[in-house]
N, C-alpha and C positions, 0 to 999 in steps of 0.2 A: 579461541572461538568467540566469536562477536554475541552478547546477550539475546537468549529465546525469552520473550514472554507467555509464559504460561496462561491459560485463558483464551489466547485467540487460536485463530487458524490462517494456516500460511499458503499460499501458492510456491508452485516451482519456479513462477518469476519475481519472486521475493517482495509480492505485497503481503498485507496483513487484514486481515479482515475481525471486527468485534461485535458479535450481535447481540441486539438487544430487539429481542418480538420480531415486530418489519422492519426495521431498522438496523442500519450497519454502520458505523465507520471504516474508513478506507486505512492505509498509510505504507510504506516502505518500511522492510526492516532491516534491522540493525547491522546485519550482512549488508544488506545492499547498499545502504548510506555508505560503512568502510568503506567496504569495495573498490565506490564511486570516487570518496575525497572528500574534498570541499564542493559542497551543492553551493550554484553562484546562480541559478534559475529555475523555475518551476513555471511550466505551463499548464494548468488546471481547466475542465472545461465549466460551463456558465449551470446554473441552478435551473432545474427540468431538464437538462441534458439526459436521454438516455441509450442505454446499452448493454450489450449482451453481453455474457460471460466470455472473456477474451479478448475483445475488443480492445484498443488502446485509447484512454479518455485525457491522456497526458503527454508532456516529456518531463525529465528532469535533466539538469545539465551541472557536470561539476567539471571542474581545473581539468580533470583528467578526462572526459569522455561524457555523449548524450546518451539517454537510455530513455526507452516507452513506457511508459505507465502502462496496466497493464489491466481491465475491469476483472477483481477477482469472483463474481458474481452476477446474474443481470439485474438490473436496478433503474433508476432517475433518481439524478442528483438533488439531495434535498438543499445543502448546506456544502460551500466550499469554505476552507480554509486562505481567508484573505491575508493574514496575519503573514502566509511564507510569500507570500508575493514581494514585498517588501523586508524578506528578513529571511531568506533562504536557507540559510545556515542551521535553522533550528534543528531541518531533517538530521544533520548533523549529529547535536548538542540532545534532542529529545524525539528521536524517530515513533517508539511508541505513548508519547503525550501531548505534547503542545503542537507538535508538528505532524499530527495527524493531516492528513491530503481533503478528502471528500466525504461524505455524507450521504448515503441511500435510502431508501426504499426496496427492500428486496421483492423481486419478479417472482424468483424461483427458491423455494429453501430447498428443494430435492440437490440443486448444486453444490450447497455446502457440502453432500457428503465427498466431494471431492477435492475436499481439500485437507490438509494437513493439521493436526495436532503439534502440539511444542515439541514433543518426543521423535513424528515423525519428521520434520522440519528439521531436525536437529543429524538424524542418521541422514537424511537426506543431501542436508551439506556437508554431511564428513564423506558421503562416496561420491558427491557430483567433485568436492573440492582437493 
């Protein structure tokens, strides 16, 4: 089973959300990076970009197949992650650290409550997988 981080909260499309006040970071976890492979691209979108919960604000792309980014919240982009533009792999190597995705301002906290805990997250990909 691919590492859960305790602390944040997960969607059923396997991003990962970490709040802090208004403020979120975004990322892909550790499922989904496996899953995918070797990540060779990341499409991110530009700072003030925003969006509603759901929306797709990305791609990722590895060796093995493309997949949508997926907004796990509604927000505007404060802060991208330039660093995986040129160094893709990291989602790989540190999905929940260095290779964090996007940066927010949260619209809605009432949204959070739907989303997942580590626990939940965890029974959730033992009965989806």
């Amino acid at each position: 089973m691919s590492n859960i981080e305790s602390g944040l909260l997960y969607t059923k499309e396997d991003e990962w959300i970490k709040v802090d006040g208004n403020e979120a970071t975004v990322g892909v976890t550790d499922h989904a990076q496996d899953a995918l492979s070797d990540i060779v691209y990341l499409e991110l979108p530009d700072v003030g970009d925003s969006f509603a919960m759901g929306d797709d604000f990305g791609v990722v792309e590895s060796v093995k197949a493309a997949a949508d980014l997926y907004m796990p919240i509604s927000g505007e982009v404060t802060a991208v992650n330039e660093d995986l533009i040129d160094a893709p792999e990291l989602v790989n190597s540190d999905p929940y650290g260095e290779a964090w995705l996007i940066k927010i301002t949260i619209s809605n906290h009432a949204e959070l409550d739907e989303m997942m805990d580590a626990d939940a997250y965890t029974t959730y990909l033992n009965e989806r997988d």
